[in-house]
C-alpha positions in Angstrom: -2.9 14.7 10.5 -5.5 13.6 8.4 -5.0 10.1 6.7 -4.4 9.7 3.0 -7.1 7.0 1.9 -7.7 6.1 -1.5 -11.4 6.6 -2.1 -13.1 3.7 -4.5 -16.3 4.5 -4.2 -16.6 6.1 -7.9 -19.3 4.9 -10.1 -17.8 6.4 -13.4 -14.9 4.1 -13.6 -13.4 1.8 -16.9 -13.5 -1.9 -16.1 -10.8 -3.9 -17.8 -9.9 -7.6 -18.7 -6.6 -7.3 -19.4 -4.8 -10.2 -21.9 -3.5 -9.7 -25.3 -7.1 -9.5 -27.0 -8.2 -7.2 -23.5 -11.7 -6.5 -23.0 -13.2 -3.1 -21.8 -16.5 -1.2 -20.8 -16.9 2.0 -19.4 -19.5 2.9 -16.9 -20.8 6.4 -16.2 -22.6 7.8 -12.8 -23.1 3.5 -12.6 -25.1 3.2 -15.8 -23.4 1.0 -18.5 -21.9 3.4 -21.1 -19.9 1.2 -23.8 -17.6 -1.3 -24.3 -14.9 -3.6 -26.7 -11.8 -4.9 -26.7 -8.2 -4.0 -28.3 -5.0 -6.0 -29.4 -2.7 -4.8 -26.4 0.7 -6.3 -28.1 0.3 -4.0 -30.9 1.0 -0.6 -32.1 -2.5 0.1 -32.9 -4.0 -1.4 -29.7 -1.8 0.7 -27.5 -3.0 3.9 -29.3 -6.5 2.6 -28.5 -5.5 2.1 -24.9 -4.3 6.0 -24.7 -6.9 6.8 -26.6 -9.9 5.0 -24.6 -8.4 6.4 -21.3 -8.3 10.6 -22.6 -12.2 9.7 -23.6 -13.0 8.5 -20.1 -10.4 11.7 -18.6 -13.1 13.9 -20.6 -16.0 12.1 -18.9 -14.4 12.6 -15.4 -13.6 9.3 -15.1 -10.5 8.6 -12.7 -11.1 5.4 -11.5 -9.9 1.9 -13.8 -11.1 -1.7 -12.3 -9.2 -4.1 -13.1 -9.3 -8.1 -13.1 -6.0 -9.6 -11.2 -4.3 -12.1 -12.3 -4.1 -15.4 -9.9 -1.1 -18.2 -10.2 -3.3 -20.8 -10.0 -4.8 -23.0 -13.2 -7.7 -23.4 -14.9 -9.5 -26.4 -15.7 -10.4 -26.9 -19.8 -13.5 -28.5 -21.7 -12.8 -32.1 -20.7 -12.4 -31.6 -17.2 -8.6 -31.8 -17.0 -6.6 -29.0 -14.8 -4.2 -26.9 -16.4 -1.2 -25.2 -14.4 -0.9 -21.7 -15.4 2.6 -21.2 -17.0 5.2 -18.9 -16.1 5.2 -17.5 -19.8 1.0 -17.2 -19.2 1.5 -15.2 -15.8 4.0 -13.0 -17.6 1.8 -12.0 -21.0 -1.1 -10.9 -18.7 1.3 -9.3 -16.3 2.7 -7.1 -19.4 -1.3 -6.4 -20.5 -2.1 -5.5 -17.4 1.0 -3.6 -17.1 -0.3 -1.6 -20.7 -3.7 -0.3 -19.0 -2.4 0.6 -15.7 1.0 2.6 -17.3 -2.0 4.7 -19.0 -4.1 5.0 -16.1 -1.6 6.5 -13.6 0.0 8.8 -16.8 -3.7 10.2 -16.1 -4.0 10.4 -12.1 -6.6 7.4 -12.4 -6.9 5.4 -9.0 -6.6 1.8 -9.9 -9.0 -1.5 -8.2 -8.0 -5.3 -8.8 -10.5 -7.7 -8.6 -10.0 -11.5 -8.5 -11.4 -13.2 -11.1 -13.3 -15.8 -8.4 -14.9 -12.8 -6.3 -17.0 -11.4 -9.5 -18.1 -14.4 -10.8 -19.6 -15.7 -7.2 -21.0 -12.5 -7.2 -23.1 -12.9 -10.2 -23.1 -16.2 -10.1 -21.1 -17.2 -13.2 -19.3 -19.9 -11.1 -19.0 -23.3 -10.3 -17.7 -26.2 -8.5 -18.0 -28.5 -11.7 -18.3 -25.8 -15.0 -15.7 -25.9 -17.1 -14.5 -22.9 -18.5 -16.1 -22.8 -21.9 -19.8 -22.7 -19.6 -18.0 -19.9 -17.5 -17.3 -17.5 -20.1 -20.9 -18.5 -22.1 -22.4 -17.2 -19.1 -20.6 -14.2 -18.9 -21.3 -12.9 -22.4 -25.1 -13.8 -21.8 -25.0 -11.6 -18.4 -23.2 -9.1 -20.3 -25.7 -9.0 -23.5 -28.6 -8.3 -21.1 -26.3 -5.4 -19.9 -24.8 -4.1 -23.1 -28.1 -4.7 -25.2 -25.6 -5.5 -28.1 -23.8 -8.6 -29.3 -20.6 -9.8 -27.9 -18.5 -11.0 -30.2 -15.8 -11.8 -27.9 -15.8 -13.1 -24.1 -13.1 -10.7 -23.2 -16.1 -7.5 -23.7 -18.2 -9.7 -21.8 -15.6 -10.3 -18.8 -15.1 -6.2 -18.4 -18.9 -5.6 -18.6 -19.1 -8.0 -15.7 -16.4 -7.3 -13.4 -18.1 -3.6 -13.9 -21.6 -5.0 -13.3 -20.1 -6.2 -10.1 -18.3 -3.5 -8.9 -21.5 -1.7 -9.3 -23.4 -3.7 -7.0 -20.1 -4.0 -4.6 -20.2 -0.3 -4.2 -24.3 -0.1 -3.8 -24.8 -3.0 -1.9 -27.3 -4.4 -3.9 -26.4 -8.4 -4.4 -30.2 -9.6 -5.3 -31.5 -9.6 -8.5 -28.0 -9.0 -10.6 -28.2 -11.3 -13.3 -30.8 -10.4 -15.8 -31.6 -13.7 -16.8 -33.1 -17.0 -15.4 -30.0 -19.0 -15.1 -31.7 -22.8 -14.8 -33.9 -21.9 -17.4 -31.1 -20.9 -19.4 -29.1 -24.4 -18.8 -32.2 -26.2 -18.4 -33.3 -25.1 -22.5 -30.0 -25.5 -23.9 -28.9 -22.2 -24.7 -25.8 -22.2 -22.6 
């Protein structure tokens, strides 16, 4: 009998950062196709959802990457760590929960992706940056993607965990950020 294994290796997939303001990009044959972001808790943001995942059904996507959630904390501006709450865990849990309800509905396969693995990936991580420098970077790395303006960091997260999962599925780790990262920190502009 021949095993049932649940084949990732898509490159047409929608990559999603799910919180209440959730950011998301699509990505077609492993080319960047478009991204924004929706108001999950709302009435309108839940059509967007249903409506965001029938588009990528009519591209042939059936493949949603998704950023998990981790219990830990976070550590803010002034250097001080922050113990995620219960009532924290439990709004992104009911986000996530949003996207993924209208994934399956549509026979997508479904990939979670710690938050830590993507950004040592592209190198949007740090033993001493604090948040605010994280999710800078991340919208820089995902401007050079997107070729657009980001007005929000939750875009930027989904362009980036799909960036990665790009490169996770093709092997290629060099050259992934499009920018010169010290000269970027070095100038000022982060």
């Amino acid at each position: 009998m021949r095993s049932k294994r649940t084949n990732y290796h898509s490159k047409s997939f929608v990559a999603v950062d799910p919180a209440k303001r959730s950011g998301w990009a699509i990505f077609l044959n492993g080319e960047y196709l478009d991204s924004g972001y929706v108001y999950v808790n709302t009435i309108k943001g839940a059509r967007a959802i249903e409506e965001l995942m029938s588009k990528a059904k009519i591209y042939g996507i059936r493949l949603m990457v998704v950023e998990d959630s981790y219990p830990g904390g976070w550590v803010d501006n002034n250097g001080n760590y922050h113990k995620a709450s219960y009532h924290t865990g439990k709004a992104i849990g009911i986000c996530r929960g949003a996207w993924e309800q209208e994934a399956r509905k549509r026979g997508f396969k479904i990939y979670a992706i710690k938050p830590s693995r993507w950004q040592k990936v592209l190198k949007i991580q740090g033993k001493r940056m604090k948040r605010a420098e994280l999710k800078q970077m991340s919208v820089m790395v995902a401007k050079g993607v997107a070729n657009k303006e980001i007005v929000f960091n939750d875009e930027a997260d989904a362009i980036c965990i799909g960036l990665f999962y790009i490169k996770y599925l093709t092997n290629q780790w060099q050259n992934i950020i499009p920018f010169n990262k010290e000269h970027e920190i070095q100038s000022g502009n982060i």
